[in-house]
N, C-alpha and C positions, 0 to 999 in steps of 0.2 A: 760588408764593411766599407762599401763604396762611397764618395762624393756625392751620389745621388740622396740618398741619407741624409747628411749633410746638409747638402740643400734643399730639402724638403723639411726639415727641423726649420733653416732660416724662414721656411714660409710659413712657418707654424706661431716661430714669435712674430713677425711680421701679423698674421692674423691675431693672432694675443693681445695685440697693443692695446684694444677698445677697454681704458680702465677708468679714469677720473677725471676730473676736471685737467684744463687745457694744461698739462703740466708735462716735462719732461719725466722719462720711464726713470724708474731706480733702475740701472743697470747691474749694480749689485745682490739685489734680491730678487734679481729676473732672472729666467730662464728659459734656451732655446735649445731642445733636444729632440732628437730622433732617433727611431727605430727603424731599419730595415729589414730585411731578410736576404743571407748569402748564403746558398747551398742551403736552403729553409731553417737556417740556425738563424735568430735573431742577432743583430749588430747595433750596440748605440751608439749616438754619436753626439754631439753639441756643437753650437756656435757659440764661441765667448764673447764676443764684440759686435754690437747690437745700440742703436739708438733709438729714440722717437719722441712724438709728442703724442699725447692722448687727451682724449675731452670723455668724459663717460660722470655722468650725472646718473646713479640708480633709480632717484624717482623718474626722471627722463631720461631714460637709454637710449631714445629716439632721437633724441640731440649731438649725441654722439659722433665722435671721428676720432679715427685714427691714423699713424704714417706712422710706419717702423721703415728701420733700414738697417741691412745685415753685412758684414762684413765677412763676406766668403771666404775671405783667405783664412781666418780664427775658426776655420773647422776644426774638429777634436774627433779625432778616432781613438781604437784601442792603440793601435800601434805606429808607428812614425814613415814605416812604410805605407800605411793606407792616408796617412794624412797629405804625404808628399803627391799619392796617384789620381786621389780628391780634386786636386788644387788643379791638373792638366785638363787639359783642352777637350777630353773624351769626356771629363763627367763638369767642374764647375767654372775650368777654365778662368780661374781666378784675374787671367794676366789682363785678359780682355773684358771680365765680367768682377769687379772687383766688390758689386753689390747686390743683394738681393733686396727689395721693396714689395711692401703691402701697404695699399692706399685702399681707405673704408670706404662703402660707398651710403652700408645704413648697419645699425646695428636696432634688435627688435628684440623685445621681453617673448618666450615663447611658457612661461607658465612653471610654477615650482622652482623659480628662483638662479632659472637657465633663462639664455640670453641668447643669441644667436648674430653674426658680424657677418657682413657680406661685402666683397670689393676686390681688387684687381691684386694679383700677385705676378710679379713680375722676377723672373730666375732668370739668367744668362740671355739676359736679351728676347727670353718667349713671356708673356702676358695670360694670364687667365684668368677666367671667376674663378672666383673660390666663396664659400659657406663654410663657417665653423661657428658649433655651438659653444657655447664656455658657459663659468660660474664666474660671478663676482663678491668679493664678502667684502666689511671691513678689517682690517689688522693692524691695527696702532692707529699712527698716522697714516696707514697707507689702504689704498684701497688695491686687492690682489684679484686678478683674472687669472683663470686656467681652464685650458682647454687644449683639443686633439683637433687636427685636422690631416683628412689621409689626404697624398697628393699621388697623382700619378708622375715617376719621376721622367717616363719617356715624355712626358707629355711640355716636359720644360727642356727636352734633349741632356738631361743628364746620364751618362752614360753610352754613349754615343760606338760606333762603329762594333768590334767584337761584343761592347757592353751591353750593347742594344737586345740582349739574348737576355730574357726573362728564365731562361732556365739556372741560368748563375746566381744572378742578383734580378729579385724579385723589382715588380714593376710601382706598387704600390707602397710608399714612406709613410709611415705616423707621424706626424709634426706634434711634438708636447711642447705648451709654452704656459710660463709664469708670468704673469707681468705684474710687476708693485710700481704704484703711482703714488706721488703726495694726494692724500682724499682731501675731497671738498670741502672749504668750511663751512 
């Protein structure tokens, strides 16, 4: 139920973003969630507050880009003690890391209506590629992506010092994100 969670969901909408034309995210009908595992029992968790812009054309996906930006301190645990232990210095360090960022660098049609976004996620000050596949449909006026992306959370130093022990809290975060965009006209 750690921060690492947490900040592995915000990488998750951050890679979510790739939706519709250059429009800002609904941050309403969006969504940044994560799964962990503590003591191999699974933990969810969310980011509430969350921005970006997106460009995502579905006949050209290849034109595509995206920029989310996550506001770590709006993590959401089960309970208010995990949300306060999140926010410290050992997992997202909120005081000094008050953002997390996913800049696209291509986003590519991979066949039956999946799509795949590639580009830099950036957590507490550490940077890495990341790949996440998603879907894109239309829904009203909006065009909605969803997809999974695992992150490694040592790999962003979430978790840090006694945290750093994979036998507590598992190493590997599910990132779930929704993103609704105004679609194209």
């Amino acid at each position: 139920m750690r921060m690492q969670q947490l900040k592995l969901m915000a990488a998750a909408l951050i890679v979510a973003a790739p939706l519709t034309q250059a429009a800002a995210l609904d941050a309403g009908k969006s969504q940044i969630n994560f799964t962990m595992k503590q003591l191999n029992v699974p933990v969810n968790g969310s980011f509430k507050k969350f921005s970006g812009n997106v460009v995502l054309d579905l006949k050209k996906p290849e034109a595509g880009k995206a920029e989310i930006t996550i506001d770590t301190a709006s993590i959401n645990l089960p309970t208010a003690e995990a949300v306060g232990e999140a926010k410290k210095a050992d997992w997202f360090n909120v005081a000094k890391f008050p953002t997390a960022r996913f800049v696209s660098s291509s986003i590519k049609p991979l066949g039956g209506g999946k799509l795949q976004v590639a580009g830099k996620l950036t957590i507490k000050g550490n940077t890495r590629d990341v790949t996440a596949p998603f879907t894109a449909r239309q829904e009203g006026g909006l065009t909605v992506v969803e997809g999974v992306l695992p992150v490694s959370r040592l790999a962003y130093k979430i978790g840090e010092g006694d945290w750093a022990d994979t036998g507590t809290v598992a190493d590997e975060v599910q990132i779930k994100f929704k993103v609704a965009i105004p679609a194209s006209k």
